[in-house]
C-alpha positions as CSV (number, residue, x, y, z in Angstrom):
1,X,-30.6,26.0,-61.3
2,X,-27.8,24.8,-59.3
3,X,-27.8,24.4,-55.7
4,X,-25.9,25.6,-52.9
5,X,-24.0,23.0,-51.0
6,X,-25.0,22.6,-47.4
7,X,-22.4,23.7,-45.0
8,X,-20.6,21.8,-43.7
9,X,-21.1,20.8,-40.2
10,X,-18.1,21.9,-37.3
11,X,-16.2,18.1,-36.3
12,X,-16.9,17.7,-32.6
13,X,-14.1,18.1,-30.6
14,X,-11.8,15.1,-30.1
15,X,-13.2,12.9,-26.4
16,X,-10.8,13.2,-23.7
17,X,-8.6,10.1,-23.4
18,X,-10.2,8.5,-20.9
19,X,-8.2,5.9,-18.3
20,X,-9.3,2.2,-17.2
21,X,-10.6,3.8,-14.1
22,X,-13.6,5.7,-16.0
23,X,-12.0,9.1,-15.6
24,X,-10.4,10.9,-18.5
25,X,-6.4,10.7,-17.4
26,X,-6.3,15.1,-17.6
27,X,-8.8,14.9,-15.4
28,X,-7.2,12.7,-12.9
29,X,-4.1,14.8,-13.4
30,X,-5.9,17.9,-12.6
31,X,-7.5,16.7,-9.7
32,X,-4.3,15.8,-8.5
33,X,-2.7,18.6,-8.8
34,X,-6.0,20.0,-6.5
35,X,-3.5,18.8,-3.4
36,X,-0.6,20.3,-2.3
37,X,2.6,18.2,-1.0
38,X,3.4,20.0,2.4
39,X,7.6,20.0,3.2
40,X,8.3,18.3,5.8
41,X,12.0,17.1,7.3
42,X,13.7,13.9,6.9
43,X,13.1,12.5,10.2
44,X,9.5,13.0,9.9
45,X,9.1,9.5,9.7
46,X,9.7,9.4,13.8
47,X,6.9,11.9,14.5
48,X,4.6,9.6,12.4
49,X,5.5,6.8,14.9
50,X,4.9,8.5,18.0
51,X,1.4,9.8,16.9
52,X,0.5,6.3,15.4
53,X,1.7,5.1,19.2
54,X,-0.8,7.5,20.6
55,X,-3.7,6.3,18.4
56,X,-3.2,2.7,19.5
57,X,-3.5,3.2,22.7
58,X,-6.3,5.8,22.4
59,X,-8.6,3.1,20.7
60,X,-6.6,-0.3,22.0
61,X,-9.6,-2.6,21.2
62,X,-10.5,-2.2,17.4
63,X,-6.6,-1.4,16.6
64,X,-5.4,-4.7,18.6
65,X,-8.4,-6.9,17.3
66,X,-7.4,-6.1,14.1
67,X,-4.3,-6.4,14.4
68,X,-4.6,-10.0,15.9
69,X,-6.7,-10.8,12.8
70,X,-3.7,-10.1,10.3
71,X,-1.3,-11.9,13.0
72,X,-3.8,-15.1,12.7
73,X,-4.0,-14.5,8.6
74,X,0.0,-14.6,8.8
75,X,0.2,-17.9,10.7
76,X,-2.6,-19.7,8.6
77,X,0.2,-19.0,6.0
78,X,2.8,-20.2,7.6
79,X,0.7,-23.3,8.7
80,X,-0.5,-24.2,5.1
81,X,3.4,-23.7,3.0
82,X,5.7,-24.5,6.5
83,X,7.1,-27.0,4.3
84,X,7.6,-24.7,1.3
85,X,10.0,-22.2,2.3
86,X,10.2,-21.1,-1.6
87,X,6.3,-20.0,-1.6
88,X,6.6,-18.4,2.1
89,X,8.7,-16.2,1.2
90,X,7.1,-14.8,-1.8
91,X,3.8,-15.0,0.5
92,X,5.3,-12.5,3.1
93,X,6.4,-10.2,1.0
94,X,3.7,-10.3,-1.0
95,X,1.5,-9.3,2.1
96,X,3.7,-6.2,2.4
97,X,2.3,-5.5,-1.0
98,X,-1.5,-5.7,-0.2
99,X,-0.7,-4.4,4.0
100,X,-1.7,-0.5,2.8
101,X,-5.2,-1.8,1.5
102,X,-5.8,-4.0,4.6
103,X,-4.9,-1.2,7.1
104,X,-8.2,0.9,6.0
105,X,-9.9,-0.1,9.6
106,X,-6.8,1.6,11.1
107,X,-7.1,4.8,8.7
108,X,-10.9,5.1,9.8
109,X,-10.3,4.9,13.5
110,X,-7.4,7.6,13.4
111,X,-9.4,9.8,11.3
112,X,-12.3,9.6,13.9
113,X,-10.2,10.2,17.1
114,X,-8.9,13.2,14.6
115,X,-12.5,14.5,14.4
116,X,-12.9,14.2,18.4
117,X,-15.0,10.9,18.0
118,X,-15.7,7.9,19.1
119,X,-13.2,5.3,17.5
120,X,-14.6,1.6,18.2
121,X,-14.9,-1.7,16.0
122,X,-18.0,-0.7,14.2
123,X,-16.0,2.4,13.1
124,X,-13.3,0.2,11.8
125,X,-15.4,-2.1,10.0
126,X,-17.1,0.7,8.4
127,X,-14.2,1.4,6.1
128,X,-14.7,-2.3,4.7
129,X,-17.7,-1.5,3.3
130,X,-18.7,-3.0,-0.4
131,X,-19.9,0.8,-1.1
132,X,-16.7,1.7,-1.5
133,X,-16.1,0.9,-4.8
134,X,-13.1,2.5,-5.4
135,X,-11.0,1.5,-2.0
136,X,-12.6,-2.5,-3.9
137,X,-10.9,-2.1,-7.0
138,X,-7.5,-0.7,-5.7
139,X,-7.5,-3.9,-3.2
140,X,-8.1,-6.0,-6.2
141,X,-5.2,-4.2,-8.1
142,X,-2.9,-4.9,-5.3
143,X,-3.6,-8.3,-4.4
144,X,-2.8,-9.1,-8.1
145,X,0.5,-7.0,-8.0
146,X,1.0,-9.5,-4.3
147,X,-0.2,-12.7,-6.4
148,X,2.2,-12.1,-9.1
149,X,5.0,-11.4,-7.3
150,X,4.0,-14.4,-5.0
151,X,4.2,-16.5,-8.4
152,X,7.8,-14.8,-9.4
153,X,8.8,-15.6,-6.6
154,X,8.1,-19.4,-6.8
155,X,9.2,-19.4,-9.9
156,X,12.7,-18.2,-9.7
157,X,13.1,-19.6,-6.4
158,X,12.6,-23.2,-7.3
159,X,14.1,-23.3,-10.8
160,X,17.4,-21.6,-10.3
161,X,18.3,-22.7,-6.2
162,X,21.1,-25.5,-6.1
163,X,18.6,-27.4,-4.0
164,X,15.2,-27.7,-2.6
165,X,14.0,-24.8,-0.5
166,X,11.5,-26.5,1.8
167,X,12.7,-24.6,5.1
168,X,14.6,-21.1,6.3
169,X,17.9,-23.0,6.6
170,X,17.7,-24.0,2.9
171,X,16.8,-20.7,1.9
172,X,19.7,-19.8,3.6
173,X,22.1,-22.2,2.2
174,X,20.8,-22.5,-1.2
175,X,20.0,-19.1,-1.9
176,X,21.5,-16.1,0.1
177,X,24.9,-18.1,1.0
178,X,24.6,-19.4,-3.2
179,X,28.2,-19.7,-3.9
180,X,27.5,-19.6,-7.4
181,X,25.4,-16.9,-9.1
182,X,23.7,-14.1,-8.0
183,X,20.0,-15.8,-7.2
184,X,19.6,-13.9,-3.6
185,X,20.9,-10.2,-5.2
186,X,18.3,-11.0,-8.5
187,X,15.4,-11.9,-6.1
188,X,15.8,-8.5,-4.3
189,X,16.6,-6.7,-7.0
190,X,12.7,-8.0,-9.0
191,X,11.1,-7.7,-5.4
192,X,12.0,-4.2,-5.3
193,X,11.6,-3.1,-9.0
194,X,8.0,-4.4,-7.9
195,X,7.7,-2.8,-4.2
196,X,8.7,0.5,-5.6
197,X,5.8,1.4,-8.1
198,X,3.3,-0.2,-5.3
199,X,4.9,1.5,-2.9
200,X,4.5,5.3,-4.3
201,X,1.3,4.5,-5.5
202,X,-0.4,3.5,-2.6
203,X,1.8,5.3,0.6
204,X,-1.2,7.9,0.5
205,X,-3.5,7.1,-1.8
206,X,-5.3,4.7,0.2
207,X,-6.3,7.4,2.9
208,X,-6.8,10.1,0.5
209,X,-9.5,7.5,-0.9
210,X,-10.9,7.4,2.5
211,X,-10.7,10.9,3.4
212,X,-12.0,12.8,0.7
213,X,-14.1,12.1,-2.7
214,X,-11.5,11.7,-5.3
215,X,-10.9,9.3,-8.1
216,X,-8.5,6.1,-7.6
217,X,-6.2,7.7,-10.3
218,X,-6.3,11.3,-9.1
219,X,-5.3,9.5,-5.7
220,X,-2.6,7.4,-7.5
221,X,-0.6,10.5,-9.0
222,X,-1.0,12.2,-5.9
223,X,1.1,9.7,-4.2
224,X,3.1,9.8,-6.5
225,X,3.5,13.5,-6.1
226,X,4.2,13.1,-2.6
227,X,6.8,10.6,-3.4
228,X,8.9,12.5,-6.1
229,X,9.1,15.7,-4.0
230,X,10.0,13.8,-0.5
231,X,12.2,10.5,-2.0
232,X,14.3,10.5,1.3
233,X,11.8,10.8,3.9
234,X,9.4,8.1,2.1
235,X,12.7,5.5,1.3
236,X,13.3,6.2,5.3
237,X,9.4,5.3,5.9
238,X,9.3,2.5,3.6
239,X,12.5,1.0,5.5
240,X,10.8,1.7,8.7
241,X,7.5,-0.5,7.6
242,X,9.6,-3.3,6.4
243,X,11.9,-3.3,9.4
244,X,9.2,-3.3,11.9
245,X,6.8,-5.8,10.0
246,X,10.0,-7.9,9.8
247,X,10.3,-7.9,13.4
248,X,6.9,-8.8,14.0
249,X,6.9,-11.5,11.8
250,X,10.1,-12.7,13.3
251,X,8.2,-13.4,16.8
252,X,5.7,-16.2,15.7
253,X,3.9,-13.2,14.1
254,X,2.6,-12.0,17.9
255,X,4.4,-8.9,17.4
256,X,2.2,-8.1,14.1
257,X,-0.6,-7.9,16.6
258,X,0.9,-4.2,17.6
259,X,2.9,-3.5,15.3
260,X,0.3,-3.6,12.3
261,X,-1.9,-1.2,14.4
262,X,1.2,0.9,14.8
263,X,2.3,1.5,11.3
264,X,-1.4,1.8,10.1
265,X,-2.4,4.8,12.8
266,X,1.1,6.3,11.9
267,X,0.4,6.1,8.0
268,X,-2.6,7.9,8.4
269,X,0.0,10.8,10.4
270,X,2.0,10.6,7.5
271,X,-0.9,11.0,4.8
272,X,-2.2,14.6,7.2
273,X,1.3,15.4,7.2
274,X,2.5,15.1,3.2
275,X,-1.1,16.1,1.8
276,X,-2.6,19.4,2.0
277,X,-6.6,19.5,1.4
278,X,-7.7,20.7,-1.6
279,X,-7.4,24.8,-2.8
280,X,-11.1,25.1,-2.0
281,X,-11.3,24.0,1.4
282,X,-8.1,26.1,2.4
């Protein structure tokens, strides 16, 4: 007598493709779109100033010690490659890389004079805690996108100058004053095909990671949200950070002792100002 044929079981539905950062990428991409990107003007940038002003001198001692920690950080570099102009310069601009990551002390302080409390040192170093996985594995991702440009840096520095580059006048001569080729222009040109992607991936995230419980790559798209719909203000912003963090640099780094503070409690400003809270908590 011949049998029926069992039927044949429903194929399970195809798994979300999931991202290195253990959340399925639609996911991400929906949580993302969970925030809204406020309008704002293209001076905003200046209003982020003042208010980060304000917040420095509302909690002077954690934002200056920190900020005199980073200054000391930027001279043991100078002290260690002094005589390697062609690493120091890849080093500093490197730092501008990782700076978002290692401004999370002034992120927490701002957030707490936001919430009408008590911003001290134990507030800052709160934000550095090893608990905070995801905060640990974006710092990781940027110090390698700082360490590689570091290395490109070197690289191109040393094999295609007319000379060595073992101090700022040979930098000078050798480099941007090159009479031949276009070393200086090419060296820009890499350093900011590199800035750029860091740059709109981190302007927000960073404090959005702090803030509220998202995933790193829901807080990833969401800067780059923010960046796509406000390109001026942000390339305005972005010229501000490197114009002032040049300045500070450019005074045996004491200036980086404010003006690390400044930028950090006005990047937090700027992070309330571009992100809206998410559709259930309006």
């Amino acid at each position: 007598m011949p049998t029926t044929p069992p039927p044949e079981r429903p194929r399970p539905a195809p798994e979300p493709r999931a991202s290195r950062f253990g959340l399925p990428t639609e996911d991400a991409l929906r949580e993302s779109r969970s925030f809204g990107v406020r309008a704002i003007p293209m001076l905003r940038p200046i209003s982020w100033l003042a208010r980060g002003w304000g917040d420095l001198w509302r909690c002077p001692v954690p934002s200056l010690l920190q900020g005199l920690l980073l200054a000391l950080a930027g001279a043991l570099i100078v002290a260690v490659a002094h005589d390697h102009f062609w690493l120091l310069a890849g080093a500093f601009s490197g730092f501008l890389l990782v700076a978002p990551i290692l401004a999370g002390g002034f992120y927490a302080c701002s957030r707490a004079l936001e919430q009408h409390r008590p911003a001290t040192v134990a507030t800052a170093l709160r934000a550095w805690q090893p608990t905070r996985g995801r905060l640990v594995a974006f710092g990781l991702l940027l110090a390698v996108s700082g360490g590689g440009w570091m290395l490109c840096s070197a690289a191109l520095i040393t094999g295609f100058a007319a000379g060595p580059i073992d101090t700022p006048e040979d930098f000078l001569r050798h480099v941007v004053l090159a009479e031949r080729g276009w070393l200086f222009e090419t060296w820009l040109a890499l350093g900011a095909l590199l800035a750029a992607p860091v740059f709109a991936s981190s302007v927000v995230a960073v404090p959005l990671l702090m803030d509220r419980p998202v995933s790193l790559l829901a807080a990833v798209f969401t800067s780059w949200r923010v960046v796509m719909t406000h390109p001026a203000p942000l390339a305005m912003w972005a010229l501000l950070i490197l114009v002032m963090t040049l300045i500070g640099m450019a005074t045996a780094m004491l200036g980086l002792i404010v003006v690390l503070p400044w930028l950090g409690h006005a990047s937090w400003h700027a992070y309330r100002d571009l992100v809206r809270p998410v559709a259930s908590e309006r």
